[in-house]
N, C-alpha and C positions, 0 to 999 in steps of 0.2 A: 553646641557640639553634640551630635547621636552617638550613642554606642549601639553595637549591635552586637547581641551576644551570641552565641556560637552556638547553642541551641534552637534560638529562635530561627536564627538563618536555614539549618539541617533538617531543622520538621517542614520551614518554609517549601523547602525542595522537593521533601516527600511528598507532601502536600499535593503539590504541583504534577508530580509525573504520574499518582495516583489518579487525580482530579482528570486531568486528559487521556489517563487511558480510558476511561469509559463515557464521556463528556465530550459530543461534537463542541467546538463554536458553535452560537446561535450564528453569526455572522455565515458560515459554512452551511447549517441548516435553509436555512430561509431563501436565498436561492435557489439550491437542490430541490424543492420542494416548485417552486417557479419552473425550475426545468423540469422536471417530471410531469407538472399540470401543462405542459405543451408538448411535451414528446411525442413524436406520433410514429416513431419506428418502437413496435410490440417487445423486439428482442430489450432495445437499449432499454424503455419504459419498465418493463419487468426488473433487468438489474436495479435499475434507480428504484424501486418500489423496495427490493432486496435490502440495499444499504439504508432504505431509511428505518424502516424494519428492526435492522439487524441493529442499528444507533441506537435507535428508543427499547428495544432488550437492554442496549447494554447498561443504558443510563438508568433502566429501574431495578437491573440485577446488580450493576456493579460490578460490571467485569468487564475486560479489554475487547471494544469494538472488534478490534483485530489479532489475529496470533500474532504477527511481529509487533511486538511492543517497542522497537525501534531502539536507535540509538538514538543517546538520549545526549541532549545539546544545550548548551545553559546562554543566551546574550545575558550582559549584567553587567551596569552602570553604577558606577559607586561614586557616589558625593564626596567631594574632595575633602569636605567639613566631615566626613563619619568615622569612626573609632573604631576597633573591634577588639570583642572581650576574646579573643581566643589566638591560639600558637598557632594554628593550622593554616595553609596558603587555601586560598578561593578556590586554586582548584581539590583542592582536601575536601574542604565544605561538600562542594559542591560532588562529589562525589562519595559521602558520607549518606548525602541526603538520596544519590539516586541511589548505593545499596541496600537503604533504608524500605525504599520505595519498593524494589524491584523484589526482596526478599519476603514483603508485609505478608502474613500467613492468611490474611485474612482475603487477599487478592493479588498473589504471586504474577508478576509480569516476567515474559518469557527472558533469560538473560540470554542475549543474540550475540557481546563481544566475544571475540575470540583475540586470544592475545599470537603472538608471532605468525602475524598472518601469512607469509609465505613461506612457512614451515608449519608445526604440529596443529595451527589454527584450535585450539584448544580453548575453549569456554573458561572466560572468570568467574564463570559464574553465579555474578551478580549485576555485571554489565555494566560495570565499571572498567576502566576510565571513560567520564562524559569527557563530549566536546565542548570545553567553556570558553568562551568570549569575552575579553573584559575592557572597559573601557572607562577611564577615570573623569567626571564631569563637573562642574561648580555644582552646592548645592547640599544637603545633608541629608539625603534620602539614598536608598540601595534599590535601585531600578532593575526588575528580577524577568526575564521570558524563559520559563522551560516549554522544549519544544519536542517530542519522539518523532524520528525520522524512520520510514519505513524503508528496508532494501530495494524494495522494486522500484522505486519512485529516485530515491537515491543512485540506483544502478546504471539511471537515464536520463542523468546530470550529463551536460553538453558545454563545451567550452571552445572558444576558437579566437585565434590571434587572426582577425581579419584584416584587409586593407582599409587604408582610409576610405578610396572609396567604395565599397562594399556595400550592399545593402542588407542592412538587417533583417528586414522585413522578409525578403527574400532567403536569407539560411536560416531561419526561425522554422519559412515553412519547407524548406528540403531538411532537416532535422526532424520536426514533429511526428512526420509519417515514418520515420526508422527506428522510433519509441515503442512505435506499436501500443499494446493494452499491458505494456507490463507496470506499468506506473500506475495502473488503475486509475484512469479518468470516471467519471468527471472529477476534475481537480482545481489544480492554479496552475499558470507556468511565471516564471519568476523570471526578469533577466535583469543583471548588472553589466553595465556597457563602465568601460571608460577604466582610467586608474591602472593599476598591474593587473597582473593574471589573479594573483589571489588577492585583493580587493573586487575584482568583478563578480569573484563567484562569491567571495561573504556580505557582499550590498546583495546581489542576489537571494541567499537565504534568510539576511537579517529582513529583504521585505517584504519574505511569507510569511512573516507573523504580524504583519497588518491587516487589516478587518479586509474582507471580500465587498468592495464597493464601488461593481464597476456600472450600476446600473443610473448611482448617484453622480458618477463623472459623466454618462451619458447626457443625462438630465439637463446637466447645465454647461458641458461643452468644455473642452480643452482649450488650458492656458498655455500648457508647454509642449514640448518638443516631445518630452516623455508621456506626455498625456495625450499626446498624439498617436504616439506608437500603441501605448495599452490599445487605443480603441480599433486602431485597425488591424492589431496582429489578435482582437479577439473576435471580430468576425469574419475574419481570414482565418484564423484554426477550426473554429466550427463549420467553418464552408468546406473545411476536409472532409466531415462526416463520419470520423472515427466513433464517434460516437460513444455512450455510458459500457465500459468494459471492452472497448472496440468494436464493436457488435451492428456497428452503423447506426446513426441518430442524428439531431438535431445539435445535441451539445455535448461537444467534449472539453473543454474551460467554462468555468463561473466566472475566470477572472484572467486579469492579465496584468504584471507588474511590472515596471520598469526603473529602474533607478537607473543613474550615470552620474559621474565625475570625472574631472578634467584629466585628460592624458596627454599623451609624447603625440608629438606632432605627426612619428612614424606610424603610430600604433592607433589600433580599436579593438581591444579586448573584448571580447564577448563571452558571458555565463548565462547559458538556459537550463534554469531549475524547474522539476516538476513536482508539487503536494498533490498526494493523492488523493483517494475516497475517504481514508482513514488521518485525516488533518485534524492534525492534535498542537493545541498550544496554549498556553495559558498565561499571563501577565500579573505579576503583581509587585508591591512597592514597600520596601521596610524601613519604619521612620524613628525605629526605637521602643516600639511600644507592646511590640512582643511577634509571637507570629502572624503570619495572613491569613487571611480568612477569606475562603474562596465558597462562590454562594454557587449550587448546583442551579443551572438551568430549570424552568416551568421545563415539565413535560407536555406542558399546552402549548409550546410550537410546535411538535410533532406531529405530523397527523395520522390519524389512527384508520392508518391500511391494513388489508385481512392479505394473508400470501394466497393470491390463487393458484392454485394447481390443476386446473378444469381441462387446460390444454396440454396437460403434460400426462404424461405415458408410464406408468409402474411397472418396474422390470424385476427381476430375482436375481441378483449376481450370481445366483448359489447355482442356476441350469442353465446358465448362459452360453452361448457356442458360439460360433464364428455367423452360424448360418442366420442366428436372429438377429446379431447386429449389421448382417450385413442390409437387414431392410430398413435400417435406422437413416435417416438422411440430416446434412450439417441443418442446426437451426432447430432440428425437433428439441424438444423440453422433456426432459426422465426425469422420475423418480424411481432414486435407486434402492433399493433393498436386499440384505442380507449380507456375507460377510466381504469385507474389502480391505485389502492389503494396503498398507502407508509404507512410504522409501521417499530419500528426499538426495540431494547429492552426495553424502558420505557414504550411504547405504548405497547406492546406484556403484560409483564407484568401487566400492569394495565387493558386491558382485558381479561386479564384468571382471576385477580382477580373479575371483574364483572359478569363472568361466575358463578363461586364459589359462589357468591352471587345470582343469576338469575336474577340479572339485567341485560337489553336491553342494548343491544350492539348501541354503539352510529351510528352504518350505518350497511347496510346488505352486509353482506359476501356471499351470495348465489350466487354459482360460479363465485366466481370473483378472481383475483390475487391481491396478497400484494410483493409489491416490496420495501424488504431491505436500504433504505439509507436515509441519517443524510445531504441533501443538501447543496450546499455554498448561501447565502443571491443572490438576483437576482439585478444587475444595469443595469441605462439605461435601453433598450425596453429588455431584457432578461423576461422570463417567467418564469424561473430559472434558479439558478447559476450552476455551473460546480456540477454533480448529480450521480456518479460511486454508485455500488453495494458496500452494506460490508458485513461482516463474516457472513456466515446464518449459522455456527455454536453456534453463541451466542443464536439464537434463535432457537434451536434443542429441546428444554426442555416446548415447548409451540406449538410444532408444532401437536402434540396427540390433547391436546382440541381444539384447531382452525379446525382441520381437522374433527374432531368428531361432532364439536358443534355447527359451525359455518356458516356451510356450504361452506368454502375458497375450492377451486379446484386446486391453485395454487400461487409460492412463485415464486421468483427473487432473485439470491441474488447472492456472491461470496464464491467461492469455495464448498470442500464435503462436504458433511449431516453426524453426525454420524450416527450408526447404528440403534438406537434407532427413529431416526427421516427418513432414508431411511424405514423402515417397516412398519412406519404409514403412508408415500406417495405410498406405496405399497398397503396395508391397508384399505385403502381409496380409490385409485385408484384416485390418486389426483395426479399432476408433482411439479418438478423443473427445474426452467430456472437460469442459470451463464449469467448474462453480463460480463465484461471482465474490470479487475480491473486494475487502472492505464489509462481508456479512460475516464473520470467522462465529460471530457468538449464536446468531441464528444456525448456522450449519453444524454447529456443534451440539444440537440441539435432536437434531436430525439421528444422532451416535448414542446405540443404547447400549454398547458393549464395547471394553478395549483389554485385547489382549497382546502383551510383548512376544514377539515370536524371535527376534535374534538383531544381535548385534548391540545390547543394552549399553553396552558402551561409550554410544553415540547421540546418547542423551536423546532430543527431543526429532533429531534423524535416525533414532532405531525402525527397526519393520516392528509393526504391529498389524493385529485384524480389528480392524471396526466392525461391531455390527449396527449397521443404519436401517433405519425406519424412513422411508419418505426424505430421500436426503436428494436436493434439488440440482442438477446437473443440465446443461446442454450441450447436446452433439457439435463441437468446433469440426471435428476434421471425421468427416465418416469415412467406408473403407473404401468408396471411390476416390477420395485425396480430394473430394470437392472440401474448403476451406473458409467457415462464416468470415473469420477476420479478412478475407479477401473481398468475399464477394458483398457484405455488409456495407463495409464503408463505402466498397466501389456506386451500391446501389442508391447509397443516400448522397454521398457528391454529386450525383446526377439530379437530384432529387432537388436539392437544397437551389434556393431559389425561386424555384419552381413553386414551391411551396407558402402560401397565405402563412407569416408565423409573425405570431402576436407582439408589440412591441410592449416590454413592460417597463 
């Protein structure tokens, strides 16, 4: 009989959520690295050089690859033979260990939960409650995966009660292309077929936290029906051309997962899950003998790329006008400099409402840019903590009166505008710049100054001014409304095929 005591388990955790915020998998590394030594579209190539970059800072600074330090998700398998020294339920534990985690002073991870989410959406905090999984198994061992799930990857979780006869293969790929780059490829995509609606999508998540080995199932050829699918739904996603960040490429999956169990003769359930750039997980096993001990990755898989900037354009936010961006075209490469305003949806929101109102905008927008992001707390001499783009689709719906009313010239943010929000930067004759999602600790790097300018309230969505040094951006949508995420992928679907690409 094991016991396992209630501290070991709690540190176990922190452990855990600390260890993969700043710790690709090697398994995630080492094909990225594959894709990148064959990409031959410059835009996608650059991102993937970005995120590997941005991984090997984080791993020898120790900080969070990513601003979204995610929600945090516990599977755990408990031996039917184990004991436990403590009053507290699993899910106690286990959320003991991610406040532990997400609070440590020494590497504060952003707390993202918000509790009554269809009302005050108000921060715990501490980003507690995890999601925990629990499953009781023969055996005297506590079988542990902590996993952070980012929102944008999460946002574009896909689920469908299909027909029997149906083809998977085929809503896999009319799904993939309405993803768009907000999941921040290159990734995984995950799917569980079969069982209810909620067994598809949790076979689905529990099987991205399997090692990335789809070049090994190559190798030696499919046994099953499932292993059938990985192979053809992964070089039928790349044949899309979506490419590293959407940006058009060679690869937009490293991998393809498939799980299924048995279902109602009426039904086929389908869950398509996507892990992003920033795939975080970590595994370990408690057999009584105290905590786990989780061994940091060699920084000798990494490889030691220099960021070039030779093609890229240094601009001044600070005398910027309409008239120089308008010679900017989709696809150039900036470095930006001088000061740049942050707003993220609570901030956005709460200034259209003061619009509507005619109240005074708490700072002047008059040609200046707003750059998208939800920052990580800053320690030690840090200016700010690890500071990546997010979804400038959430902010599409706000992007008319800023542009109209405010005098804003320009946005930052990650991935496509819809349509509605490409015509008002057309419109306007106003841009958008993509920094490159999954670099947050390199881009943060780029920020030499931060000052709060309003709405502190709002925690890590207040306005503030960054001042940037060389902070690395590409023109998505210039003021003609011409749009890389369009023409990108369109360029390399055409492409693909055509193309000599190495089999590895």
């Amino acid at each position: 009989m094991t016991t396992i005591r209630e501290e070991d388990f709690i540190q176990s955790v922190a452990d855990g959520f600390q260890f993969i915020s700043c710790y690709h998998p090697m398994d995630y590394i080492l094909p990225l690295v594959e894709a990148y030594e064959r990409e031959e579209s410059p835009a996608a190539k650059d991102a993937m050089a970005q995120i590997l970059i941005n991984s090997r800072m984080a791993a020898e600074g120790r900080r969070p690859m990513c601003q979204d330090t995610g929600i945090a998700i516990a599977f755990i398998k408990v031996g039917m033979d184990v004991r436990w020294d403590t009053k507290k339920s699993l899910q106690e534990l286990v959320d003991e260990g991610v406040r532990r985690a997400y609070t440590d002073k020494d590497n504060p991870l952003r707390a993202s939960m918000l509790a009554d989410p269809d009302g005050k959406r108000k921060s715990t905090g501490d980003n507690t409650p995890s999601v925990t999984h629990v499953e009781l198994v023969p055996g005297n061992t506590v079988d542990v995966v902590v996993a952070a799930k980012g929102g944008g990857s999460e946002n574009k979780s896909k689920f469908a009660m299909l027909l029997p006869s149906d083809n998977i293969v085929d809503w896999v790929l009319q799904q993939v292309p309405t993803m768009g780059a907000d999941w921040c490829p290159p990734g995984m995509l995950s799917l569980g077929i079969g069982g209810s609606p909620e067994k598809a999508m949790l076979m689905a998540k529990w099987a991205m936290m399997e090692p990335l080995n789809i070049h090994e199932l190559k190798a030696r050829g499919p046994k099953t029906r499932s292993e059938e699918l990985r192979l053809e739904l992964y070089e039928k996603v790349n044949a899309l051309g979506i490419g590293a960040q959407g940006l058009g490429g060679l690869t937009t999956v490293l991998d393809v997962k498939v799980t299924d169990y048995p279902t109602h003769a009426a039904s086929k359930p389908v869950a398509l899950l996507p892990n992003c750039a920033a795939t975080r997980h970590v595994h370990f096993v408690l057999d009584g003998s105290g905590p786990a001990k989780l061994e940091p990755p060699s920084l000798d898989a990494w490889p030691k790329l220099a960021f070039d900037t030779s093609k890229s354009k240094r601009v001044n936010l600070d005398t910027l006008d309409k008239a120089e961006i308008a010679t900017w075209k989709a696809g150039d490469r900036l470095l930006l400099n001088g000061k740049l305003l942050t707003g993220r949806d609570a901030a956005h929101k709460r200034l259209v409402e003061m619009l509507d109102k005619g109240e005074k905008m708490p700072v002047d927008f008059t040609n200046r840019f707003i750059y998208y992001v939800g920052p990580v707390d800053a320690v030690r001499d840090e200016v700010v903590g690890p500071a990546g783009p997010t979804t400038s689709s959430r902010m599409d719906k706000f992007v008319e009166p800023m542009l109209a009313q405010t005098g804003l010239i320009g946005m930052v943010g990650k991935s496509e505008r819809k349509e509605a929000a490409t015509a008002s930067i057309k419109k306007h004759g106003a841009v958008y710049c993509i920094a490159v999602g999954g670099a947050a600790y390199l881009v943060s790097k780029a920020i030499k100054g931060s000052k709060l300018i309003a709405f502190e309230d709002l925690g890590m969505e207040a306005i503030r001014e960054f001042e940037v040094k060389d902070m690395p951006v590409t023109v998505a949508v210039d003021s003609t409304g011409n749009a890389v995420h369009k023409s990108g992928p369109a360029e390399w679907r055409a492409k693909i095929g055509k193309i000599p690409v190495a089999v590895v």
